[in-house]
C-alpha positions as CSV (number, residue, x, y, z in Angstrom):
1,X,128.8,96.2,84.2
2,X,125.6,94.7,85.7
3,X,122.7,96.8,86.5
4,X,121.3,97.4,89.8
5,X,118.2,95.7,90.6
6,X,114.9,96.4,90.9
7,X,113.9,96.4,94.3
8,X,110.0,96.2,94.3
9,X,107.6,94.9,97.8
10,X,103.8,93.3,97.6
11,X,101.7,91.1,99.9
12,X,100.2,87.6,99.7
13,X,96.8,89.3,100.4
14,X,94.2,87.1,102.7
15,X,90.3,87.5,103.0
16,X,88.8,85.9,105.7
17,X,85.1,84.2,104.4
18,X,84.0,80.8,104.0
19,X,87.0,79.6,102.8
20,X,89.9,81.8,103.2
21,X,90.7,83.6,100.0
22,X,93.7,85.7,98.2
23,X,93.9,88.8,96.2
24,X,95.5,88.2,92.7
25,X,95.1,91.3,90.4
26,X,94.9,91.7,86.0
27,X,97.3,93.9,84.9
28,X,95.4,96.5,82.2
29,X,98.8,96.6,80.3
30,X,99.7,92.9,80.1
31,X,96.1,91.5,80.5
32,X,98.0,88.9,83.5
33,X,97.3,88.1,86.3
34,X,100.1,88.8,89.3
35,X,100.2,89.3,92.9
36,X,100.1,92.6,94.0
37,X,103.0,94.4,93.7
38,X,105.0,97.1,92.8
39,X,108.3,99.3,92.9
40,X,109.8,100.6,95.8
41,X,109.6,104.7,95.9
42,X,112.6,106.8,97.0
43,X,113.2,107.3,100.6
44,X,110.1,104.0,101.1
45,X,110.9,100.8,103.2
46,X,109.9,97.8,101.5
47,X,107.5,97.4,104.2
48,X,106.0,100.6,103.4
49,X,105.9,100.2,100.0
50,X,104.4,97.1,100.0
51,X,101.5,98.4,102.2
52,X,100.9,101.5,99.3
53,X,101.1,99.1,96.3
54,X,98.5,96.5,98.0
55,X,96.3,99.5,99.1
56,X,96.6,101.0,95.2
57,X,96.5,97.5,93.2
58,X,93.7,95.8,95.1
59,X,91.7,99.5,96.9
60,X,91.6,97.3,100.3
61,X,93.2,98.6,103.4
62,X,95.2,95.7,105.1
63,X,97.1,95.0,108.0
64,X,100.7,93.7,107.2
65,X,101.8,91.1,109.0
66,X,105.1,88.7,109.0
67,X,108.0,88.6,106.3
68,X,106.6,85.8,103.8
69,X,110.1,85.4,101.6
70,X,111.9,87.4,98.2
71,X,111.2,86.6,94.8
72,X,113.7,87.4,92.6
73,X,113.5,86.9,88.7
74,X,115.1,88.9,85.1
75,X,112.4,91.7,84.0
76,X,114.0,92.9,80.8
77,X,117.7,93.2,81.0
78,X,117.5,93.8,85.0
79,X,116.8,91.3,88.1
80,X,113.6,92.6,89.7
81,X,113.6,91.3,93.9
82,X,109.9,91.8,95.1
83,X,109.8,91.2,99.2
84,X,106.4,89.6,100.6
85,X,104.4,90.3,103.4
86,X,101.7,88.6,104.7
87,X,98.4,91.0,104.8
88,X,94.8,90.8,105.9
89,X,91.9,92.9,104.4
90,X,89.2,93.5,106.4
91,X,85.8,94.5,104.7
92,X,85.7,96.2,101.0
93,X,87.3,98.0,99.0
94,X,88.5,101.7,100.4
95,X,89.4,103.1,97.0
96,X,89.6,102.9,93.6
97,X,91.8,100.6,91.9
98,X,94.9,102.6,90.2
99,X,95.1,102.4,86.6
100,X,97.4,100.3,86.0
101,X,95.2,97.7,87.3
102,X,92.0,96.3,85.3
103,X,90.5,94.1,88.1
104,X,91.0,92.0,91.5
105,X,89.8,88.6,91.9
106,X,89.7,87.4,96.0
107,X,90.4,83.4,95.0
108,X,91.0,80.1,97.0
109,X,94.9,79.2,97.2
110,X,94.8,76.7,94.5
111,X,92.3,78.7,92.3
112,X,94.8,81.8,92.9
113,X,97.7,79.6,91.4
114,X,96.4,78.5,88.8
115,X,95.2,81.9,87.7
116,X,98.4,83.4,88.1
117,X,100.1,84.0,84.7
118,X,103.5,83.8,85.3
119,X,105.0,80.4,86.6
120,X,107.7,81.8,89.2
121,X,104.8,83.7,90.8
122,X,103.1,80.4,91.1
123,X,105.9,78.7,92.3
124,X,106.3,81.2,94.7
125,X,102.5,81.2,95.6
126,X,102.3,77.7,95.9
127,X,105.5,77.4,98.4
128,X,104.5,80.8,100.4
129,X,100.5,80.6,100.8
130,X,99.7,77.6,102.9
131,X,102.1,79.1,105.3
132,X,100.2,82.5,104.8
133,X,97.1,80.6,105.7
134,X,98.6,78.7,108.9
135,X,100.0,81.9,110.2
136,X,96.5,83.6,109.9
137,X,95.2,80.3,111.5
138,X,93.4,79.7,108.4
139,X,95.0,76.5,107.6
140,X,96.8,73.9,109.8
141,X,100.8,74.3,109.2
142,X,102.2,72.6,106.6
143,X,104.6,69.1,107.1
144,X,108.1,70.2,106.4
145,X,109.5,68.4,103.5
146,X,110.9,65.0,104.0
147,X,114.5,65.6,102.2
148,X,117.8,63.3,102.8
149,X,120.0,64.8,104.4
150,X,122.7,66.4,102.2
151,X,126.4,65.0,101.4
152,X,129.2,67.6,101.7
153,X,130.1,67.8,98.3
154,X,126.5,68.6,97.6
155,X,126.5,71.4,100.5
156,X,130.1,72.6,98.5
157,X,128.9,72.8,95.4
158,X,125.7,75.0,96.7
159,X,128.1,77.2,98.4
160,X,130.6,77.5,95.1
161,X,127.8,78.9,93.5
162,X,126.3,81.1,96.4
163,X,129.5,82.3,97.6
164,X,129.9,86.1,98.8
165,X,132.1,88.1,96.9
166,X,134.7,88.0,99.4
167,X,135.2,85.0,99.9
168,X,138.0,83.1,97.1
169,X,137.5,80.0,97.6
170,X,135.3,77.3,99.4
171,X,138.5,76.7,101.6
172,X,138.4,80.8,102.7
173,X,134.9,79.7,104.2
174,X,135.5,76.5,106.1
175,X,138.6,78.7,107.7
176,X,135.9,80.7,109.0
177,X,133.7,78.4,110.0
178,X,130.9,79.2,107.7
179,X,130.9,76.5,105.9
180,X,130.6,73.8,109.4
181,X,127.5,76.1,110.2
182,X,125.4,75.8,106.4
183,X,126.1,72.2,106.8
184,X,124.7,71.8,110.1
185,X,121.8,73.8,109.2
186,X,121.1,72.2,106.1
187,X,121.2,68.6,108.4
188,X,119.1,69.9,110.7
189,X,116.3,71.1,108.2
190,X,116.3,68.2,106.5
């Protein structure tokens, strides 16, 4: 039987200076480099618990702003899902770093990818922070992706492998209608 996972919430941390700049932290464990982050607590709201993790990793105070997207990837022998804010920090630090944490670098967008240590994390980073920056009018929004649009057996074999549980077939969705809907979504994102 699968484990549950680990449900975890952090920010994509902005600065405003010269050029606008993001909070990546070193882990004093692991000696990497990751976003801020950190576990959920019992009874906490992602929300809230990514406002106490950004506040403890990086000792800023921040305002959260918008959902940014959820990271998912295997830690150990469980899936660990990490929701995203978008936050601003406003001045310096508040308090202390926590100890799991040996420094915080405030770094461009590019510089902050590449410094990351982990690749999903910069994958992540490089699809989520230039529309981080746009939304904090830091950065002019980005082009959507120019994509074909895509054939139905494509959309069906996403959906094979994204079905919900209840669901038996890809035939039990089209019935419903779900199926007419992703497609027209998918064409009209494309």
């Amino acid at each position: 039987m699968a484990r549950a996972p680990v449900m975890a919430a952090g920010g994509i941390v902005l600065r405003r200076d010269s050029a606008p700049l993001i909070a990546v932290v070193r882990q004093r464990k692991r000696n990497e480099w990751v976003l801020p982050k950190g576990k959920l607590d019992d009874g906490e709201t992602p929300k809230e618990a990514a406002h106490r993790e950004v506040l403890e990793e990086t000792g800023h105070a921040v305002a959260v702003h918008e959902f940014l997207g959820t990271l998912v990837y295997q830690s150990g022998a469980r899936a660990k899902v990490v929701h995203f804010w978008r936050m601003e920090a406003d001045g310096g630090p508040v308090r202390k770093l926590m100890n799991d944490i040996k420094a915080v670098d405030w770094l461009t967008l590019d510089d902050a990818i590449g410094r990351l240590s982990r690749e999903y994390e910069r994958a992540f980073l490089t699809q989520v922070g230039p529309i981080a920056l746009a939304a904090a009018g830091l950065a002019p929004a980005p082009a959507p992706e120019q994509t074909p649009p895509l054939a139905a057996e494509q959309v069906d074999a996403a959906l094979n492998g994204l079905m919900p549980a209840e669901a038996a077939s890809v035939d039990e969705l089209r019935q419903g209608g779900l199926l007419q809907k992703v497609r027209a979504w998918l064409r009209g994102a494309a």
